[in-house]
C-alpha positions, 0 to 999 in steps of 0.5 A: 567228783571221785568215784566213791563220791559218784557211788555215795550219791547213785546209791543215796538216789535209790534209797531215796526213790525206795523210800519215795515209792513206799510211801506212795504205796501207803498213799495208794491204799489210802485212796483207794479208800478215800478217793472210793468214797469221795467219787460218789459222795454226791450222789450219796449225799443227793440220795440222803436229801442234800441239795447243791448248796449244803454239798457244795458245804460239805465238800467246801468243810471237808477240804477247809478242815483236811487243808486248815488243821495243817497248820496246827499239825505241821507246827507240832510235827517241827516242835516234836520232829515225830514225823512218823508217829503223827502220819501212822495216826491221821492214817488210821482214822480212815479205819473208822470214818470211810466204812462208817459211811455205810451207816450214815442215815441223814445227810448231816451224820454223812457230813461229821464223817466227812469231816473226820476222815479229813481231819485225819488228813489234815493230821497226816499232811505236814509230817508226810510232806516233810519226810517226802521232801528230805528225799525229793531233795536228792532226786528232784522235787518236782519228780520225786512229788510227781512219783510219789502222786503218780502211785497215789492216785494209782490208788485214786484209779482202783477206788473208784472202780471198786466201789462203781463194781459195787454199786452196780452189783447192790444198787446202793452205796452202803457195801461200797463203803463197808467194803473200804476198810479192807484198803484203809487197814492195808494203807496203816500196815503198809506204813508201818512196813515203811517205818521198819524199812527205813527208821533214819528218815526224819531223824537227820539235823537239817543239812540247810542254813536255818531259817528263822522266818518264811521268805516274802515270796513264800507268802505271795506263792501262798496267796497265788494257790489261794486264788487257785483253790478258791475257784477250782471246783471240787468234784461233788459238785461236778458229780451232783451236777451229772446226776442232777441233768441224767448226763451219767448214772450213778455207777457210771459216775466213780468210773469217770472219776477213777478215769481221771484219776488215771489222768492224773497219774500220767500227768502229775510226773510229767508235771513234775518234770517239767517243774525240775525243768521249766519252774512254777510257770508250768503250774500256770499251764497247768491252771489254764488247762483245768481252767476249761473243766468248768465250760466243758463239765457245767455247759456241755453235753456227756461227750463235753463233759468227760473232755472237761473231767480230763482238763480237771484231773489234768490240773490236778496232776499239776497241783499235784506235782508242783505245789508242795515243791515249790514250798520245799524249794523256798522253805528249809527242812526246819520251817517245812511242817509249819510252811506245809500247814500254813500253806494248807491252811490258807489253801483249804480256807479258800477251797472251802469259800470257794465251794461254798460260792459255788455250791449257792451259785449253782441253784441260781446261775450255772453261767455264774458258777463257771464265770466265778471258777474262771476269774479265779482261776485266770488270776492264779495262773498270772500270780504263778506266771509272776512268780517265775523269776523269783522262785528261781531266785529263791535258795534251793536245797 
């Protein structure tokens, strides 16, 4: 390699770590929003009369409709390649559906905003994704993801703590959520900053062979995270269940869940790296460790649980890093946004079959809420052992 080559490549890796770092600043704003809210919609739906199983349902359909619509999204962001415009609208709709929540008098109007501030999730995802992943081809999947999740759940660390500052000042949950408008708006005019700064990205021909179909590993890879998704528990469920026992209050509840949120900011590079490294056997550990969050958070005291929130948010920093780069490592940029909605879709589904279970569990057996999250679970992790080698042996990028 000359010289003007070794210079073309160290300074393409800093664009790409620029880019990389401001788009994980409009994902931090954006979960200061949604992670704010998310951290005490238990609780919120407990107060406005929902029990485990219609949370557990609502938790399920939020992340079936943020995880399923991809698939259309991502099809439609690979036939119109307007990566940009397709991520600054599903922001924007957390302008109207988090602060709405504020107003929500039944449990059910709390459920159609829920609904809505995923779709715009769902809207975002695939187009998001693929713009990431053109620059985590130079810099590494598995870090440039990991950076890009590590400042996103920065974010995930400060809504929570806003609105448990909130809370505990008013004593209810209603400012919390008025009060999220302000990050959400920063979240759209950061992007917007992002667009101007960098107007080429997305707009490059595909530098890989084009692929025509998904590869079959793809598919086993979609069904292993299937299995993952389906009995890993969504934290509403957790939180309903802490204050449902008085293990915490409800202004301790988003405290604890910002802390794992700051978890999984220090886990998910490292999960990365050791993806660029090691391969998808690190989602393996990775699910063995989130694995003891059941256990910990559903049979232990508050000491027990609090152990449990970190193996939770521990997995998630994993599924955090690596799932998107396996996609990117297997699939070539013209198949990405369907390949990131179609995993998504099959994702979501399962999240939501699996919430759902889970939710009609709980008002009968506790020990069988953990049981079915653990067989699950325990499944997806030899699916991703399985799955080593032939990832490896997969075209990278």
């Amino acid at each position: 390699m000359t010289a003007s080559d070794s210079q073309r490549a160290s300074d393409q890796r800093k664009l790409a770590i620029r880019f990389i770092v401001c788009l994980g600043i409009v994902s931090m704003f954006a979960d200061i929003t949604y992670e704010g809210a998310r951290s005490v919609i238990g609780p919120f739906l407990s107060d406005l009369g929902a029990n485990a199983a219609q949370v557990g349902l609502i938790a399920g359909m939020g992340e079936m409709l943020a995880a399923s619509l991809r698939f259309f999204s991502g099809r439609l962001a690979d036939r119109t390649r307007s990566y940009w415009t397709i991520t600054i609208i599903g922001y924007s709709v957390n302008l109207i559906a988090v602060p709405a929540l504020a107003f929500a008098g039944h449990w059910w109007m709390a459920a159609i905003l829920v609904a809505l501030e995923r779709t715009g999730k769902s809207i975002r995802g695939p187009a998001r994704d693929v713009l990431l992943s053109e620059a985590t081809a130079v810099v590494g999947h598995g870090w440039g993801f990991g950076l890009h999740a590590a400042l996103d759940q920065t974010g995930a660390v400060i809504g929570p703590l806003l609105v448990a500052f909130t809370v505990a000042r008013s004593h209810a949950f209603g400012p919390a959520f008025l009060g999220l408008v302000f990050p959400a708006a920063a979240a759209v005019a950061a992007l917007l900053v992002a667009r101007a700064w960098f107007p080429a990205q997305g707009t490059a021909a595909p530098h890989q062979i084009e692929q025509t179909h998904f590869p079959k590993v793809f598919w086993t890879y979609v069904v292993a995270s299937g299995l993952l998704a389906c009995g890993f528990v969504d934290f509403a469920l957790l939180s309903y269940h802490f204050q449902k026992t008085s293990a915490f209050g409800p202004a301790t509840i988003p405290l604890l869940y910002s802390g794992a949120m700051a978890v999984n900011a220090v886990t998910a590079p490292l999960f990365g790296r050791l993806f660029d490294r090691f391969g998808i056997v690190m989602l393996s550990v990775g699910t063995l460790i989130s694995m003891l969050s059941l256990p910990l958070g559903f049979l232990g005291g508050p000491t027990a649980a609090m152990v449990g929130v970190a193996c939770w948010a521990t997995g998630i920093g994993a599924q955090d890093a690596i799932l998107r780069s396996g996609i990117a490592q297997v699939v070539s940029m013209n198949k990405r946004g369907s390949a990131f909605g179609a995993f998504n879709g099959v994702y979501g589904v399962m999240w939501f079959v699996g919430s759902a279970i889970m939710g009609v569990l709980y008002d009968r057996s506790i020990t069988a809420v953990v049981s079915f999250g653990l067989g699950m679970q325990l499944a997806a992790a030899a699916a991703f052992f399985w799955l080593r080698g032939r990832l490896r042996a997969a075209p990278h990028d």
